[in-house]
N, CA, C and O atoms as CSV, one atom per row, in Angstrom:
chain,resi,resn,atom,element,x,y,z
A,1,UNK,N,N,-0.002,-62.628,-56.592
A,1,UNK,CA,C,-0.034,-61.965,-55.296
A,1,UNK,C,C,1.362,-61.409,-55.023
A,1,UNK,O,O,2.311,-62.191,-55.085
A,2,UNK,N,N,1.559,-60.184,-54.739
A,2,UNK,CA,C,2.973,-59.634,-54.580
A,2,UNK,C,C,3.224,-59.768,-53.163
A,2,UNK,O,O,2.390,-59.805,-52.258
A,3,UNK,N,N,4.751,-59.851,-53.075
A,3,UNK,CA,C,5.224,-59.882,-51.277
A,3,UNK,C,C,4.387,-59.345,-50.457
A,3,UNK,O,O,3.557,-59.906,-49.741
A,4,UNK,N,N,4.735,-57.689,-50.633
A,4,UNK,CA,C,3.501,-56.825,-49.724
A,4,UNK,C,C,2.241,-57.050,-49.294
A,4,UNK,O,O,1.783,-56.920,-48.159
A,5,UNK,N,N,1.620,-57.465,-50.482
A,5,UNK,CA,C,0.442,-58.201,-49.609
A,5,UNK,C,C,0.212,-59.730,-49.310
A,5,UNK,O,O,-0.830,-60.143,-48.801
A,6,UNK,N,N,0.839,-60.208,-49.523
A,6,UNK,CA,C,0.977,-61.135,-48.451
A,6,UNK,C,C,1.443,-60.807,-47.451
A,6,UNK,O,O,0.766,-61.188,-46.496
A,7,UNK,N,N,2.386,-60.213,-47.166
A,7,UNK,CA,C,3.083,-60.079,-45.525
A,7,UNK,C,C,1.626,-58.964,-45.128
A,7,UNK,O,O,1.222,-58.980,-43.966
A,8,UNK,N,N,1.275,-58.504,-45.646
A,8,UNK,CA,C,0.030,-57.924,-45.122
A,8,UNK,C,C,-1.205,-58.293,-44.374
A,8,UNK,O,O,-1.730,-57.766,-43.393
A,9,UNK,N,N,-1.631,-59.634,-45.293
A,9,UNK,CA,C,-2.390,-60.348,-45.147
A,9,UNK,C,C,-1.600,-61.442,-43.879
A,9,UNK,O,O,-2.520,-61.844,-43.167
A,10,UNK,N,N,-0.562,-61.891,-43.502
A,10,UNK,CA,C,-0.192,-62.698,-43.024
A,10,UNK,C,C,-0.399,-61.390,-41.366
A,10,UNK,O,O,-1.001,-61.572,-40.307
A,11,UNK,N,N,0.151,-60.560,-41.709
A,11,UNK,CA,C,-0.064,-59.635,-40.255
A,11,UNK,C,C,-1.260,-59.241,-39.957
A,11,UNK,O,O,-1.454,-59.285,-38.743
A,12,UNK,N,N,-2.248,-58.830,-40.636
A,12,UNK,CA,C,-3.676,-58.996,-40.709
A,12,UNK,C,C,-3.897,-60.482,-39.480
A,12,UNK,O,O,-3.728,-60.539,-38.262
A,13,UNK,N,N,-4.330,-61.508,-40.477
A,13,UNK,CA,C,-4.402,-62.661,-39.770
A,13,UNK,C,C,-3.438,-62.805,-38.347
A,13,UNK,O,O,-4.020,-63.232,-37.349
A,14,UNK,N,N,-2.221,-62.518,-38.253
A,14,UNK,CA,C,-1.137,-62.814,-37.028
A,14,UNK,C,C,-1.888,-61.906,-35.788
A,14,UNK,O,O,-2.077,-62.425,-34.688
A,15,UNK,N,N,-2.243,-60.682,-36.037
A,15,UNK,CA,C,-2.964,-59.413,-35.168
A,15,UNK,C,C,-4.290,-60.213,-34.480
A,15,UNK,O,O,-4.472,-60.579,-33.319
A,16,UNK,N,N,-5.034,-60.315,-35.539
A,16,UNK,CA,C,-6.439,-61.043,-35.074
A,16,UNK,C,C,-5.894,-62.054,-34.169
A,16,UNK,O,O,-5.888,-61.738,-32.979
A,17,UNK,N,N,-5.556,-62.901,-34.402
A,17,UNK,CA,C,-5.681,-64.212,-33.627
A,17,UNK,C,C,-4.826,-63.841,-32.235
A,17,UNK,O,O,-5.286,-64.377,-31.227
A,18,UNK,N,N,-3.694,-63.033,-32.050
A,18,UNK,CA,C,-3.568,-62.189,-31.129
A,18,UNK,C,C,-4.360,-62.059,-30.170
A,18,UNK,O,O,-4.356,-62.574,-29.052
A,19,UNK,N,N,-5.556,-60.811,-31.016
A,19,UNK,CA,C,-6.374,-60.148,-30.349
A,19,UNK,C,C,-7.992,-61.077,-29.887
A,19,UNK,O,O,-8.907,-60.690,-29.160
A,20,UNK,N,N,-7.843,-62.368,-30.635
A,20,UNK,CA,C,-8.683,-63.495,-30.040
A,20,UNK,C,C,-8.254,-63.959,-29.362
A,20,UNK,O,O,-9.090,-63.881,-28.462
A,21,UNK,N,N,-7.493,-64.469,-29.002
A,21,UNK,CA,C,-6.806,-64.656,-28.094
A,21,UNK,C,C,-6.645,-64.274,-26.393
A,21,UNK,O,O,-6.454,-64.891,-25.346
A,22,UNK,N,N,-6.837,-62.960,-26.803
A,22,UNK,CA,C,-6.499,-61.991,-25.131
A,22,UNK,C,C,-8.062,-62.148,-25.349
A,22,UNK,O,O,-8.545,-62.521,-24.280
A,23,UNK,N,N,-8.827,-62.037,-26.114
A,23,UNK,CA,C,-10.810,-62.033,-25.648
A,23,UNK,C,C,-10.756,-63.142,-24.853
A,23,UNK,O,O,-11.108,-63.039,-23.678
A,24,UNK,N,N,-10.295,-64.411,-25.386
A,24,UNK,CA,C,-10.387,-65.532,-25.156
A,24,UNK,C,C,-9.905,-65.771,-23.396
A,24,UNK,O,O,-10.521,-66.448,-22.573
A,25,UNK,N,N,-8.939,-65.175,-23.226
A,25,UNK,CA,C,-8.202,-65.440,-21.598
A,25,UNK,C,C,-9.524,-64.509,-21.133
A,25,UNK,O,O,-10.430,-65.168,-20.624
A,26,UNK,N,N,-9.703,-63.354,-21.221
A,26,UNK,CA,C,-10.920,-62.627,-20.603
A,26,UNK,C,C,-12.428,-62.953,-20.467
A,26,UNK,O,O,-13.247,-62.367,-19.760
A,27,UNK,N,N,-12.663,-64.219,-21.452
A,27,UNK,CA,C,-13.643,-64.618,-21.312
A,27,UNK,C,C,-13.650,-65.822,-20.141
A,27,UNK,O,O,-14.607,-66.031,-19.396
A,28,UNK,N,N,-12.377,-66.578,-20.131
A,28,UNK,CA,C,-12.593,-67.632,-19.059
A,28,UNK,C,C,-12.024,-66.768,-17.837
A,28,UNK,O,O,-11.616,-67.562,-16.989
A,29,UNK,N,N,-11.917,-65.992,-17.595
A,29,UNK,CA,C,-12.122,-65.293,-16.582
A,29,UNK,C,C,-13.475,-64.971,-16.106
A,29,UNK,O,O,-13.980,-65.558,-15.149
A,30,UNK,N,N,-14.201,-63.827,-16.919
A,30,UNK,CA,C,-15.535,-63.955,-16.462
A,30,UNK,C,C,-16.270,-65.557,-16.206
A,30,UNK,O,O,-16.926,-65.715,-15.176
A,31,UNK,N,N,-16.124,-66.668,-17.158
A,31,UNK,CA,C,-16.692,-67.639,-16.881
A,31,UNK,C,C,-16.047,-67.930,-15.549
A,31,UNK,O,O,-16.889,-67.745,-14.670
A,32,UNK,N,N,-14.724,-68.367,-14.978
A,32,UNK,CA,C,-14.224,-68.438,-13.729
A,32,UNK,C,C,-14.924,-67.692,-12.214
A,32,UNK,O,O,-15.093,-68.132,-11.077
A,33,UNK,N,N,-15.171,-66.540,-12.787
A,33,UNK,CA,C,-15.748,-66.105,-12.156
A,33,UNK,C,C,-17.601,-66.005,-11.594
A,33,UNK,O,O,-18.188,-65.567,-10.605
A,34,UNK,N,N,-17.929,-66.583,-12.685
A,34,UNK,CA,C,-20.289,-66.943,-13.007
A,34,UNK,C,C,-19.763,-68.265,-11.874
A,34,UNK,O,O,-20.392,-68.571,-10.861
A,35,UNK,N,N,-18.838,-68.737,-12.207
A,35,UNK,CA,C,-18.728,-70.309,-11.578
A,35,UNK,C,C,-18.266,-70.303,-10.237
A,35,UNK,O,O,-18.335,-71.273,-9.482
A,36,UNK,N,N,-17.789,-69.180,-9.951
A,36,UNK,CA,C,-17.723,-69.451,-8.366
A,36,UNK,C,C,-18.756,-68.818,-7.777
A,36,UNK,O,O,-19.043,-69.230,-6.653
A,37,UNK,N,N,-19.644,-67.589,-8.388
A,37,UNK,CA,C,-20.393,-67.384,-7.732
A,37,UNK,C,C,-21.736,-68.093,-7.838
A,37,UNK,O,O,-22.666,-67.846,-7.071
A,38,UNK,N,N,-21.820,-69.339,-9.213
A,38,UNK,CA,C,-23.163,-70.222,-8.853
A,38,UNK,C,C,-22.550,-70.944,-7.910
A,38,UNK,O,O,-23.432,-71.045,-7.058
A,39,UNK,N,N,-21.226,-71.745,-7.343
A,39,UNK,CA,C,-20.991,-72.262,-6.338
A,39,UNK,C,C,-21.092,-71.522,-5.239
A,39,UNK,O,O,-21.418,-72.458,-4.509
A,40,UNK,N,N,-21.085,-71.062,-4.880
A,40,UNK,CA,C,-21.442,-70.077,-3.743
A,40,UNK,C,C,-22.868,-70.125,-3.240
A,40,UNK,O,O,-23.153,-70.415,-2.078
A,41,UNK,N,N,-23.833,-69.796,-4.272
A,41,UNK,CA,C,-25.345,-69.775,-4.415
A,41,UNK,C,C,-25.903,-71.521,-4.451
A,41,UNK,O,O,-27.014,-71.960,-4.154
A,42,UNK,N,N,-24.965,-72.087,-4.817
A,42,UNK,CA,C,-25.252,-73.501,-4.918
A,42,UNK,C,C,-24.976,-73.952,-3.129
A,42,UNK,O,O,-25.735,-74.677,-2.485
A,43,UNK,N,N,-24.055,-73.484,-2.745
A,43,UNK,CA,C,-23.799,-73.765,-1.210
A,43,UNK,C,C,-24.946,-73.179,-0.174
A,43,UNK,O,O,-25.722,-73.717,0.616
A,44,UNK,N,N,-24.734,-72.115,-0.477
A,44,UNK,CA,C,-26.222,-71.618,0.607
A,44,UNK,C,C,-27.538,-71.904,0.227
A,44,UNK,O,O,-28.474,-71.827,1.022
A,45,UNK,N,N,-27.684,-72.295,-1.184
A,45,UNK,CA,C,-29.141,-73.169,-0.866
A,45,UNK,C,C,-28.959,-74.288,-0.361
A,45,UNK,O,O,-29.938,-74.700,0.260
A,46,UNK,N,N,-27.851,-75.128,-0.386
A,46,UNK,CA,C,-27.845,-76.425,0.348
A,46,UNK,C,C,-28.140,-76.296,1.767
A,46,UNK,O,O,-28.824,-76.979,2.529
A,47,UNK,N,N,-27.285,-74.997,1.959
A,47,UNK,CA,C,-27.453,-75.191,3.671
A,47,UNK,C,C,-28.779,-74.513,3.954
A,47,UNK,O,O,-29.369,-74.935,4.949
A,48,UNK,N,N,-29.139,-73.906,3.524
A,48,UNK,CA,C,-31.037,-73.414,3.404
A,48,UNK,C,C,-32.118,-74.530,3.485
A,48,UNK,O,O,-33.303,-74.462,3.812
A,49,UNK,N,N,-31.157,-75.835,2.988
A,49,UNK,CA,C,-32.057,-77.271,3.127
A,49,UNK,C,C,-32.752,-77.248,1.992
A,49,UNK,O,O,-33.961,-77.457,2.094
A,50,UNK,N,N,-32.114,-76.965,0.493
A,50,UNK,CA,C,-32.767,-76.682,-0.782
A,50,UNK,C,C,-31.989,-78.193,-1.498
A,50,UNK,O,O,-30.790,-78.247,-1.226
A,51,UNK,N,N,-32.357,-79.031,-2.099
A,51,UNK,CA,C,-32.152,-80.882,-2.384
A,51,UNK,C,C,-31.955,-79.874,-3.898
A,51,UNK,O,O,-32.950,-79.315,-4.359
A,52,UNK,N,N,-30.756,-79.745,-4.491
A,52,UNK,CA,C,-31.047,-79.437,-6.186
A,52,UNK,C,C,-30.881,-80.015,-6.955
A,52,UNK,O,O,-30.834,-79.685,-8.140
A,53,UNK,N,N,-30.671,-81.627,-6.226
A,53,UNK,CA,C,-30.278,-82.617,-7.167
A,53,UNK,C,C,-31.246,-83.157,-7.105
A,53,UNK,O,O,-31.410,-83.824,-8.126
A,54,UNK,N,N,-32.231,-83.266,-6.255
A,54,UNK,CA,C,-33.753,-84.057,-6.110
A,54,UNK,C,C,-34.539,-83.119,-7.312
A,54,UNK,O,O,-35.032,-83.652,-8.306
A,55,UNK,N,N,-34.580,-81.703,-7.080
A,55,UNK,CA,C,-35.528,-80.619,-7.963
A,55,UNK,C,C,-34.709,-81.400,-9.654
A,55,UNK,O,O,-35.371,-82.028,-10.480
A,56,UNK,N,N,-33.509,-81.175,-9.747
A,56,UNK,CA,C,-33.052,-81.714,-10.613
A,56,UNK,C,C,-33.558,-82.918,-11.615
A,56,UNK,O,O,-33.987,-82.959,-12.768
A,57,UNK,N,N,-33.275,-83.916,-10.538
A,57,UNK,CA,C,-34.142,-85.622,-10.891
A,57,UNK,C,C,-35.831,-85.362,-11.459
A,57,UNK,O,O,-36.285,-85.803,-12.515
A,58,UNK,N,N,-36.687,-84.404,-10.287
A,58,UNK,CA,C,-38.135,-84.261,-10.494
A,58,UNK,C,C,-38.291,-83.632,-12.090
A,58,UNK,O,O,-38.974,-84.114,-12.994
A,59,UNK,N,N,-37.624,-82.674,-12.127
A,59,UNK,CA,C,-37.914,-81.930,-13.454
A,59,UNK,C,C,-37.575,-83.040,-14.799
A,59,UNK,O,O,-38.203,-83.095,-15.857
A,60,UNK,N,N,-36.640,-83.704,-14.477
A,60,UNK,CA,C,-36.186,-84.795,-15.526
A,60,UNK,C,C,-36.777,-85.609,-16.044
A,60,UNK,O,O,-36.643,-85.877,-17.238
A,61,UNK,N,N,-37.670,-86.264,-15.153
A,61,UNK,CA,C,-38.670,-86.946,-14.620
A,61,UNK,C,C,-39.730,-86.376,-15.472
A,61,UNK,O,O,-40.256,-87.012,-16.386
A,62,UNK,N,N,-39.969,-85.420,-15.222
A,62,UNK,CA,C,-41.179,-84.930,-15.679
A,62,UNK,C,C,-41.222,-84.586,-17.416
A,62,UNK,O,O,-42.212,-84.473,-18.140
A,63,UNK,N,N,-39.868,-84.481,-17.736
A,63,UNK,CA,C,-39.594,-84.057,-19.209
A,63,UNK,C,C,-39.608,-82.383,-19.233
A,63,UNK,O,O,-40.150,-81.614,-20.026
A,64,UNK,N,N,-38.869,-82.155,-18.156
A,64,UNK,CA,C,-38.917,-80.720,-18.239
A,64,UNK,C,C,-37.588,-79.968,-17.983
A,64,UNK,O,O,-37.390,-78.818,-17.591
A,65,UNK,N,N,-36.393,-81.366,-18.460
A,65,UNK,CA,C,-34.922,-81.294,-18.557
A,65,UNK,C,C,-34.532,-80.192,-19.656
A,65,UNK,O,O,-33.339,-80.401,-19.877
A,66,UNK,N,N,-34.839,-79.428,-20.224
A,66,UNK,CA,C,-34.785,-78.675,-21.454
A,66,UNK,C,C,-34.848,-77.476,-21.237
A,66,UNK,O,O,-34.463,-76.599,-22.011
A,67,UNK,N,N,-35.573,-77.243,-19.650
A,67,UNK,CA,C,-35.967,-75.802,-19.017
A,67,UNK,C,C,-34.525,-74.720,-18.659
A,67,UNK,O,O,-33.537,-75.434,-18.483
A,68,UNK,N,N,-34.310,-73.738,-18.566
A,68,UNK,CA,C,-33.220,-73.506,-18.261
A,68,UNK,C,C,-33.193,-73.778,-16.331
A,68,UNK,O,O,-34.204,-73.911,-15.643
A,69,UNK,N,N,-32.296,-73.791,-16.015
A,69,UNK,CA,C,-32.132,-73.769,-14.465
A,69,UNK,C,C,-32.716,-72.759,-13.678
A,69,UNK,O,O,-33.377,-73.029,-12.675
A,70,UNK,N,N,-32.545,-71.794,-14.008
A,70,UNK,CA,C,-33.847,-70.225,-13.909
A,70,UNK,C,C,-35.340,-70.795,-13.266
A,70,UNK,O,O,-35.859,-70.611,-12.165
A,71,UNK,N,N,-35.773,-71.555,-14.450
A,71,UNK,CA,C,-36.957,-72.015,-14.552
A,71,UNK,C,C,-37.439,-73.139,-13.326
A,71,UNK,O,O,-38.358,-73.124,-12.507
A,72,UNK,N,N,-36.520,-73.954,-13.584
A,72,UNK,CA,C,-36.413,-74.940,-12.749
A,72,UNK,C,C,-36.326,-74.699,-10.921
A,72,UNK,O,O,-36.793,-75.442,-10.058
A,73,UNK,N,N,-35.899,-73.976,-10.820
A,73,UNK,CA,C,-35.677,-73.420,-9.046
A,73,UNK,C,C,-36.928,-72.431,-8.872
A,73,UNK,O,O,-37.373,-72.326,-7.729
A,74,UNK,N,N,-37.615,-71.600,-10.037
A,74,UNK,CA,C,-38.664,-71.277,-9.381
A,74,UNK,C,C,-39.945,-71.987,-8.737
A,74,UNK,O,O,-40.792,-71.315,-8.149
């Protein structure tokens, strides 16, 4: 393997992980962000008088813990 490509290959690899990197901060952003707005939606069904920890328990109960949450609140 000659210098050149190694330092090639080493900047190759150095770039990527870089550029995974900045995906990576941008992704827990959007996640930061799904999460305040299910808290949000999680708050006004409470105060709507919606129990989602009871719907929660029932579905569990039932063996229907596997459902997505979607499913479950309809």
């Amino acid at each position: 393997m000659t210098k050149e490509s190694k330092d090639e290959k080493i900047g190759f690899h150095k770039g990527a992980l870089a550029t995974l990197a900045k995906e990576r901060e941008e992704m827990l952003k959007i996640l930061n962000i799904v999460e305040q707005l299910m808290q949000m939606h999680i708050k006004e069904l409470k105060d709507l008088g919606v129990d989602l920890e009871k719907i929660a328990k029932e579905a569990k109960k039932k063996g229907k813990s596997k459902k997505p949450i979607e499913d479950i609140l309809k």
